[in-house]
N, C-alpha and C positions, 0 to 999 in steps of 0.2 A: 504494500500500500504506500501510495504517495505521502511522502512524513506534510505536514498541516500545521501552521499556525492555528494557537486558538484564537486569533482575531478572526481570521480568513474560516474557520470552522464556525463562527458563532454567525460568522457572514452569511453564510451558507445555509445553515441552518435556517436563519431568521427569513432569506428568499423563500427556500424549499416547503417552509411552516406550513403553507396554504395548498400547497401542490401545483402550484402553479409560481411564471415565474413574468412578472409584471415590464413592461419598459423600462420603467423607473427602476427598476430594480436590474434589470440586465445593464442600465447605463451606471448605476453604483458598483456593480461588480468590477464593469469597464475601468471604469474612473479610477476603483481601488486596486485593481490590478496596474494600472499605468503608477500609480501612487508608490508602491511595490517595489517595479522596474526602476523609478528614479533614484531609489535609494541604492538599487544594485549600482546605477550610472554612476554615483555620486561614490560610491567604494571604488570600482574600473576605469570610469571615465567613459568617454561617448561613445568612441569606436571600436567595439567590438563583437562579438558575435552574438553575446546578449541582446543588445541592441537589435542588428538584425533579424533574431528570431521573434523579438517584440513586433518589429515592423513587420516579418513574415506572418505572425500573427493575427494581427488588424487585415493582411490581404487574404489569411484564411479565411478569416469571417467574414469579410465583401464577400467574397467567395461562393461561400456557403450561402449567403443570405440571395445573393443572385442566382443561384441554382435554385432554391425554392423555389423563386419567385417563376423561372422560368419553366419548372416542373409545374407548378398551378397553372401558369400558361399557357401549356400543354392540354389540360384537361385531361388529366390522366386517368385511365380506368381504377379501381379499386386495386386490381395486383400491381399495377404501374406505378399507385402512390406507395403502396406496401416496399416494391423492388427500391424504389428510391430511398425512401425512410432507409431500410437495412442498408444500401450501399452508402449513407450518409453515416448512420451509425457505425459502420463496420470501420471507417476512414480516421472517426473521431475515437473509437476504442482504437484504433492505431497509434493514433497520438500519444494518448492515456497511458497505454504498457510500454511504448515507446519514453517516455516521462519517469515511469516506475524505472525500468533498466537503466536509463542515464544518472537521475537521481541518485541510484547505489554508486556509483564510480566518483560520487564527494566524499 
């Protein structure tokens, strides 16, 4: 499991409470994640690969969100919206265990 701040855990927490996960609330996770990042920049300094995975980041999620957008677009049949969902998930649990293995090598 990814090790967690108990800030970032109560963060989380207090999102997920309702089961649902509000604008306002995905823009605070936004916000406190770049919040996060600045503190790494301010240990590192600006150029480095931190940074750019920050930045690869933000174009993940354009990414993602313009895929949806474009999958609604589409008018996709029931298994069509199903096949999507899964291969979106399947990308972001990539990430995830991707994150867990890098993680253990600090």
């Amino acid at each position: 499991m990814t090790p967690i701040s108990k800030t970032l855990e109560h963060l989380l927490l207090d999102i997920y409470k309702d089961g649902s996960v509000s604008f306002t609330e995905y823009q605070q996770l936004r916000d406190n994640a770049d919040e996060r990042m600045e503190a790494v920049i301010r240990e590192f300094g600006l150029h480095n690969n931190i940074t750019a995975f920050q930045k690869a980041m933000d174009v993940a999620m354009q990414l993602l969100q313009l895929s949806v957008i474009d999958a609604k677009k589409a008018q996709l049949t029931d298994t069509g919206e199903a096949i999507v969902k899964d291969a979106i998930v399947a990308q972001v649990e990539y990430l995830r265990v991707g994150t867990d293995m890098a993680l253990r090598l600090l």
